[in-house]
Kinemage of the C-alpha trace (Angstrom):
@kinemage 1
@onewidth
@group {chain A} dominant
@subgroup {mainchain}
@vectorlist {calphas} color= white
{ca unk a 1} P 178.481 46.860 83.520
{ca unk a 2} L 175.655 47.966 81.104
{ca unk a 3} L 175.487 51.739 81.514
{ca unk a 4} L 172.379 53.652 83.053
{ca unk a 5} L 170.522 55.152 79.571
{ca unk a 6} L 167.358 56.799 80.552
{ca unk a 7} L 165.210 59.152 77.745
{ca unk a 8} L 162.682 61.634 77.668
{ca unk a 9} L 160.391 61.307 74.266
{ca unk a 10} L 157.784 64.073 73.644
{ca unk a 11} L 155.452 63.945 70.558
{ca unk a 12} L 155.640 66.927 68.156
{ca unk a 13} L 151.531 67.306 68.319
{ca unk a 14} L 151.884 70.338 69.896
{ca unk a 15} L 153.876 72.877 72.346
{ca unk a 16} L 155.918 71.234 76.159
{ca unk a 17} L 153.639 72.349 78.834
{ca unk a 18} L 153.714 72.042 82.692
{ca unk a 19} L 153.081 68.406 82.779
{ca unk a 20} L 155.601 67.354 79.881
{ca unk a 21} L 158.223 69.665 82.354
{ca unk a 22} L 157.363 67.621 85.045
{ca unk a 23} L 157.855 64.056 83.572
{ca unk a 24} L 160.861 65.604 81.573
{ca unk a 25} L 162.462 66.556 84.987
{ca unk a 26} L 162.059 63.222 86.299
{ca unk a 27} L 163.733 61.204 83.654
{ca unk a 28} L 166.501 63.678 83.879
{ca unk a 29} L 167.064 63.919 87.472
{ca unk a 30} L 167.041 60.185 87.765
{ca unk a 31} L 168.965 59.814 84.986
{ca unk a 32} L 171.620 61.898 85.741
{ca unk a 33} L 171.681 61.202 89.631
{ca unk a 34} L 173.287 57.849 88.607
{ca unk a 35} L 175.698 59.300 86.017
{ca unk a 36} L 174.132 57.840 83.297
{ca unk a 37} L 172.806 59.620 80.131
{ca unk a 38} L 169.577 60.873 78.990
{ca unk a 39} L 168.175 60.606 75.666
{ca unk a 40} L 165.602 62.771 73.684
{ca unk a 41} L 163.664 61.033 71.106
{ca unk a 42} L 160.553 62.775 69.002
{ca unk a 43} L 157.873 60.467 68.750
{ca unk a 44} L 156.577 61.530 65.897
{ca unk a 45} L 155.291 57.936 64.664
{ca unk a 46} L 151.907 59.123 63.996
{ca unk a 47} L 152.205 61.620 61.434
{ca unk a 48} L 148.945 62.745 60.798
{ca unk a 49} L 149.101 64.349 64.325
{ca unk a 50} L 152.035 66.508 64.622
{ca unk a 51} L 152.311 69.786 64.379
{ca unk a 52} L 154.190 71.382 62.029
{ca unk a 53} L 157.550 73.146 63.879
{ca unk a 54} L 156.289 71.296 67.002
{ca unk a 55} L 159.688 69.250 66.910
{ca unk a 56} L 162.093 72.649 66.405
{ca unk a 57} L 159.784 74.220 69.579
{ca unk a 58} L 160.136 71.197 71.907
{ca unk a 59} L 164.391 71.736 71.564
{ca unk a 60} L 163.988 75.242 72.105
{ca unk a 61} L 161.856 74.516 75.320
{ca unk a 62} L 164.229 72.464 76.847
{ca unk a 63} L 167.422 74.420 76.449
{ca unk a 64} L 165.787 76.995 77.343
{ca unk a 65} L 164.871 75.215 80.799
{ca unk a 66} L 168.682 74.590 80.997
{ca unk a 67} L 168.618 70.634 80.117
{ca unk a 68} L 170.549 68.860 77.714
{ca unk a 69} L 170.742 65.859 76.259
{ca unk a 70} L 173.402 63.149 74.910
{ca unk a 71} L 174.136 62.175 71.863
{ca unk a 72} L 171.788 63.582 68.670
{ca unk a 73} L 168.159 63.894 68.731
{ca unk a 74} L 166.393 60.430 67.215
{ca unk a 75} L 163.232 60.733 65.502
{ca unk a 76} L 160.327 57.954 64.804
{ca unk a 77} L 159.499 59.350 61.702
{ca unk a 78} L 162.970 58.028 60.630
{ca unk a 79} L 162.453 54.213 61.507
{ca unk a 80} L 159.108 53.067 59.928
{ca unk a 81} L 161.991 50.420 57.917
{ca unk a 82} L 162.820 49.118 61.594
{ca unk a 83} L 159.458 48.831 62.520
{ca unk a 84} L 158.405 46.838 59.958
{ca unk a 85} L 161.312 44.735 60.100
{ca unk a 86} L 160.302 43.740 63.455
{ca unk a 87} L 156.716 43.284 62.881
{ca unk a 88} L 157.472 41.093 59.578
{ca unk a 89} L 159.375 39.059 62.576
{ca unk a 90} L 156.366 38.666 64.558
{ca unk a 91} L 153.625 38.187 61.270
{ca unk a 92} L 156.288 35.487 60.494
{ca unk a 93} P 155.839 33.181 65.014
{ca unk a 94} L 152.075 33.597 63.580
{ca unk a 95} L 152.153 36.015 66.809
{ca unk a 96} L 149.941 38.522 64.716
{ca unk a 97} L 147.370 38.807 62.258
{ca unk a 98} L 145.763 41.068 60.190
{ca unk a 99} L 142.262 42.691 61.508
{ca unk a 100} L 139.373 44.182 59.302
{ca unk a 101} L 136.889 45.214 62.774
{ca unk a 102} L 137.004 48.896 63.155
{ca unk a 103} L 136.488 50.728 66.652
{ca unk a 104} L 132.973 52.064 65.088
{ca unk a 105} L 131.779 48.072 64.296
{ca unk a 106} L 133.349 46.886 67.802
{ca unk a 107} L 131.104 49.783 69.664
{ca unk a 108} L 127.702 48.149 67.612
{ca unk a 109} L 128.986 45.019 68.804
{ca unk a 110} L 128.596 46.188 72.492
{ca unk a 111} L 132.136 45.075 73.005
{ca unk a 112} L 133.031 46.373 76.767
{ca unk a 113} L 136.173 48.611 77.644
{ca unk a 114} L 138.624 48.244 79.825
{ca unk a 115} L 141.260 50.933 81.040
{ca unk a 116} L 142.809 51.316 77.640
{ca unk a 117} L 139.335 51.340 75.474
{ca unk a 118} L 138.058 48.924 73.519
{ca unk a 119} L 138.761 44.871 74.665
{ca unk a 120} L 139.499 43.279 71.768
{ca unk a 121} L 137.685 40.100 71.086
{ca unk a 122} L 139.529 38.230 68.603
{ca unk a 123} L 136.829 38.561 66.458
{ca unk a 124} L 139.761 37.960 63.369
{ca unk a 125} L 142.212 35.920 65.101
{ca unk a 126} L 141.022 32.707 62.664
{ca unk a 127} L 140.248 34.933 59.545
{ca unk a 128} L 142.881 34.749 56.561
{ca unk a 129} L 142.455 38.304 55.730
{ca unk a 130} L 145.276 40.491 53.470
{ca unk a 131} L 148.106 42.403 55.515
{ca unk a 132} L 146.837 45.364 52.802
{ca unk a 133} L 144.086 47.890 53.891
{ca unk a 134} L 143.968 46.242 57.520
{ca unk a 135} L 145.377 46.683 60.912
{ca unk a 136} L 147.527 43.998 62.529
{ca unk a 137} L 147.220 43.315 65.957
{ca unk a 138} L 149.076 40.860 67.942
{ca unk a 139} L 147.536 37.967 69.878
{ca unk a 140} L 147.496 38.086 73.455
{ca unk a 141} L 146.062 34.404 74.171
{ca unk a 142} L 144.222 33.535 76.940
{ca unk a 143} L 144.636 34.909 80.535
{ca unk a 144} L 148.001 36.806 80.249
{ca unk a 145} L 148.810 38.296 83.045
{ca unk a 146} L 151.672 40.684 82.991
{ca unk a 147} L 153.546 41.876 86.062
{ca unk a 148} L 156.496 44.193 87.041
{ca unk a 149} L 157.396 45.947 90.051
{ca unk a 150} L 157.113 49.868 89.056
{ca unk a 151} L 159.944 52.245 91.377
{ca unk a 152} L 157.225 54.114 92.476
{ca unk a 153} L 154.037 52.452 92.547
{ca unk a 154} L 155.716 48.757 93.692
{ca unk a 155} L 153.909 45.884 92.105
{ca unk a 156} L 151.025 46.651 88.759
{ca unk a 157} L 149.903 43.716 86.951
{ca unk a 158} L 147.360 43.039 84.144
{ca unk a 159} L 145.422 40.479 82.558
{ca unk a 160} L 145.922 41.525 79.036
{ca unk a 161} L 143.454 39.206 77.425
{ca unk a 162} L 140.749 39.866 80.171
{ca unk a 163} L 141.254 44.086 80.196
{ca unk a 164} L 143.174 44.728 76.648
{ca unk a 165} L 142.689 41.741 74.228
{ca unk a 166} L 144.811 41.752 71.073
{ca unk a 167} L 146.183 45.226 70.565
{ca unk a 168} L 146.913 47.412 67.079
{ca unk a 169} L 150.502 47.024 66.138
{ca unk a 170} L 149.998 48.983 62.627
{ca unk a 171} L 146.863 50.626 61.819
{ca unk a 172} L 144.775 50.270 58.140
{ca unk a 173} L 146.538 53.299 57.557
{ca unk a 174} L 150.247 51.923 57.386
{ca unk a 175} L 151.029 53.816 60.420
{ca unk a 176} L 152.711 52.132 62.914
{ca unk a 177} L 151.328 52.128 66.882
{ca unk a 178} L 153.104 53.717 69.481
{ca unk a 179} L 153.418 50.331 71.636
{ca unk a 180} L 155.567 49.022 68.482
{ca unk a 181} L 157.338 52.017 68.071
{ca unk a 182} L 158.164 52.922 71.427
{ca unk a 183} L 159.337 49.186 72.020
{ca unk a 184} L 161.926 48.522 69.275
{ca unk a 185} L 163.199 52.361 70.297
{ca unk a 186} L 163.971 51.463 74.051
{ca unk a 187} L 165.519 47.950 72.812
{ca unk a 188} L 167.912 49.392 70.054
{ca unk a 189} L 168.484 52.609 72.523
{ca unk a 190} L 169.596 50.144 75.168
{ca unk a 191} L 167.227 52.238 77.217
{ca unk a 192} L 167.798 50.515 80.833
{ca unk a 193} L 165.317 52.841 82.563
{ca unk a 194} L 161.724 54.159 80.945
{ca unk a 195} L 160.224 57.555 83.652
{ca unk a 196} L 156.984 58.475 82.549
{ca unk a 197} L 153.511 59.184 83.613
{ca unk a 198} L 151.254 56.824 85.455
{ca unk a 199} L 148.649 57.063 82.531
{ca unk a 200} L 150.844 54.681 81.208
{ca unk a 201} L 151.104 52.143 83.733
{ca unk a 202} L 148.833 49.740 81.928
{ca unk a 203} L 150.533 50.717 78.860
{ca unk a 204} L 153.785 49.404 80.435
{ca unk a 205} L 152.278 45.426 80.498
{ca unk a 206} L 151.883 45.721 76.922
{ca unk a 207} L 154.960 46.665 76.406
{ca unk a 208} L 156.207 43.976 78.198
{ca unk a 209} L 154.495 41.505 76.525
{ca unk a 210} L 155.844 42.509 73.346
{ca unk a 211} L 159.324 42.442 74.930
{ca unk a 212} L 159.224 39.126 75.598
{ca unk a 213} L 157.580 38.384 72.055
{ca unk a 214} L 160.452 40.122 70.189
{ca unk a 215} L 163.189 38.828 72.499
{ca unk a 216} L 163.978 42.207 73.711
{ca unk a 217} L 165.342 43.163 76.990
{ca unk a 218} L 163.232 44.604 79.544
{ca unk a 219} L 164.090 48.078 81.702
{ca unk a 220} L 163.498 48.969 84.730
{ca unk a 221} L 160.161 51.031 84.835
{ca unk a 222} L 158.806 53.902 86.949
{ca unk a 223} L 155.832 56.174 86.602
{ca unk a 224} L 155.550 59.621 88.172
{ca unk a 225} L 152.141 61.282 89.316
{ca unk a 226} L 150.468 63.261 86.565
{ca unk a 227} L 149.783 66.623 87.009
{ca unk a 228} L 145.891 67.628 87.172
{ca unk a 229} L 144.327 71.353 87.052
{ca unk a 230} L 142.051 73.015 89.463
{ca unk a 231} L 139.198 71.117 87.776
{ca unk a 232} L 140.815 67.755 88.290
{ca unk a 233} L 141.387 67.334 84.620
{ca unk a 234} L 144.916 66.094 83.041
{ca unk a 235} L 147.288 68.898 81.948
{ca unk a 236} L 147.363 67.653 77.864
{ca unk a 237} L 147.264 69.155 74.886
{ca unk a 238} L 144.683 67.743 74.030
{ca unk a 239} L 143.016 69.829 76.623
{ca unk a 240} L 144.508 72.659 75.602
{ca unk a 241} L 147.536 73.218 78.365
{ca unk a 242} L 149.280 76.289 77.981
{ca unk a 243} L 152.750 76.321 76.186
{ca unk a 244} L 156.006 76.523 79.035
{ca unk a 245} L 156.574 80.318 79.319
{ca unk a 246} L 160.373 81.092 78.573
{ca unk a 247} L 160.042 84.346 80.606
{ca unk a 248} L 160.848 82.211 83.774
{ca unk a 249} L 161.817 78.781 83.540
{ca unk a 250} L 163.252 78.412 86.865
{ca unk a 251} L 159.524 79.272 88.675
{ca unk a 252} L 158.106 76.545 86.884
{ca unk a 253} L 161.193 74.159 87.349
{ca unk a 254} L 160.893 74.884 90.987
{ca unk a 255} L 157.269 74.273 90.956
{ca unk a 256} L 157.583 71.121 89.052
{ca unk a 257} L 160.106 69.603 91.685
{ca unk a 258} L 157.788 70.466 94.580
{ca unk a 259} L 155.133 68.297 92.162
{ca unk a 260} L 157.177 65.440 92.280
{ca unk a 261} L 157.985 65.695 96.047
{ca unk a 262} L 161.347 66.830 96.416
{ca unk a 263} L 162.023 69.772 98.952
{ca unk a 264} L 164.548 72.686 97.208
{ca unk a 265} L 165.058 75.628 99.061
{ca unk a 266} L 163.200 78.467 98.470
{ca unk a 267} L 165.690 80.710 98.041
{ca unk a 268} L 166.614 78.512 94.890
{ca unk a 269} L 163.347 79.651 93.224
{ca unk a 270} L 165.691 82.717 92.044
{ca unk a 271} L 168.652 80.891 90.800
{ca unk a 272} L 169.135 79.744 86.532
{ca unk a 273} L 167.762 76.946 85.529
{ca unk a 274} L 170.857 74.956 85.151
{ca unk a 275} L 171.466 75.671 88.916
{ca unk a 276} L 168.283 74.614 89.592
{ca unk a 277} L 168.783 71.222 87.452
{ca unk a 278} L 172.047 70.592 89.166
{ca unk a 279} L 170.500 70.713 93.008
{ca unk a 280} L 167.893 68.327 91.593
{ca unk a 281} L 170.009 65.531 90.107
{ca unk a 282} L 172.460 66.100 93.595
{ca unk a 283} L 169.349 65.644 95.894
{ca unk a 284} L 167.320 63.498 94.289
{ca unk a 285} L 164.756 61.217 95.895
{ca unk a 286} L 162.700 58.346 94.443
{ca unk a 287} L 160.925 57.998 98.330
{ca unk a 288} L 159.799 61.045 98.028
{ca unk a 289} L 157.947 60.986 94.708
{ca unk a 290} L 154.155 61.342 95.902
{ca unk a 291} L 152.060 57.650 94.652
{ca unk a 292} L 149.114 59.096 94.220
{ca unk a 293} L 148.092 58.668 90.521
{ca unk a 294} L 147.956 62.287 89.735
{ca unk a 295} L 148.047 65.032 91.586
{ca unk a 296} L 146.910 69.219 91.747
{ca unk a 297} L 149.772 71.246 91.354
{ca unk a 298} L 150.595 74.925 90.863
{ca unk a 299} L 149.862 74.707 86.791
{ca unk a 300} L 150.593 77.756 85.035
{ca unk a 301} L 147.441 77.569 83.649
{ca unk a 302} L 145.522 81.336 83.121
């Protein structure tokens, strides 16, 4: 029997704050509430974004919220040679091709957006244009629809060449996309179950598309509500969320469980984190995760 391998994989481009807590919890708990293990993997695949001692910080944040992880700590920045390896695969079926159309021309050419941006419209597909100096994106073909059932949200699907089109595996740059990245990490992980936001529901059908273009395994998935401010606006960093506070992890572990819908007991508000970590994994509840797509919550924010 394969063994349950969940991970949690936070991008060095700045400090954990509420919301990373809050998805970090959940791939725990539901990790661990099946006795499997839980991975922690720095996706730090795009490397003109990350933060210098980002990476060190995010460790530090989590042990000193009480979690830990199995086995060492992977890191994208070590794999581009994988990456490639699997995209020379693909470039090989003909399943990709290199792109010259950049989002600046696509936006003169009026081309419409969808939920993830930009809807690719193959404007390259038929070109015989150098892999140098140009992204590679990988053909979708015509009305691909892509379903799974998510643990929390039930059945998602997307047309992928009505709402996507062909998506960026590498960029002009050389660096490679996150959909790539993430995918070959889960497969050679032998990641079984992927907990993340529901920003990334959509997200999820590429990824499954590119499963079943690599031959990969796909896991289980489930999504979590995000966690919004006052305003209504995503906790990010690219909106500035405030860094966890170390002065009291178990308050904001406490508060993110109530997020996700489970019930502690107040009185556990005032116990260590680690006793706050076990009570989650021993009571945890999938049912009671909330499906709306994000929700308010008690932020931290000042």
């Amino acid at each position: 029997m394969t063994r349950l391998t969940g991970r949690f994989a936070p991008s060095p481009s700045g400090p954990l704050h509420f919301g990373s807590l809050v998805a970090g919890l959940a791939s725990y708990c539901q990790a661990k509430s099946q006795q499997g293990d839980w991975l922690l993997r720095i996706e730090d695949v795009d490397t003109p974004r990350v933060v210098a001692g980002a990476s060190d910080q995010i460790l530090r944040d989590l042990e000193a919220f009480g979690f830990e992880w199995d086995g060492a700590v992977s890191y994208q920045s070590e794999g581009f040679e994988k990456y490639q390896h699997y995209l020379d695969k693909l470039l090989d079926k003909k399943d990709c091709y290199p792109c010259e159309c950049s989002r600046r021309t696509l936006r003169e050419q009026g081309v419409p957006s969808g939920p993830l941006g930009q809807i690719y419209p193959g404007n390259c597909r038929a070109k015989q244009l150098s892999l140098e100096n140009h992204s590679i994106r990988l053909n979708t073909g015509h009305a691909q629809w892509i379903k799974f059932v998510d643990r929390v949200y039930g059945e998602f699907a997307l047309n992928l060449s009505e709402s996507v089109g062909d998506f960026v595996l590498r960029r002009a740059d050389n660096i490679y996309s996150y959909h790539l990245a993430v995918v070959v990490d889960d497969e050679l992980q032998n990641i079984t179950e992927v907990v993340r936001g529901a920003d990334l529901l959509e997200n999820t059908c590429l990824h499954i598309y590119l499963q079943q273009k690599l031959g990969f395994k796909t896991p289980d998935y489930m999504h979590i509500p995000l966690v919004n401010n006052a305003q209504g606006v995503k906790l990010s960093k690219q909106t500035g969320a405030n860094a966890l506070d170390h002065r009291n992890p178990s308050r904001q572990l406490f508060a993110a469980l109530g997020h996700l819908g489970q019930s502690p007991q107040r009185q556990l508000e005032n116990a260590g984190p680690r006793e706050i970590l076990q009570w989650a994994v021993d009571n945890w509840s999938i049912v009671s995760i909330p499906v709306e797509r994000a929700a308010v919550a008690e932020t931290f924010e000042t």
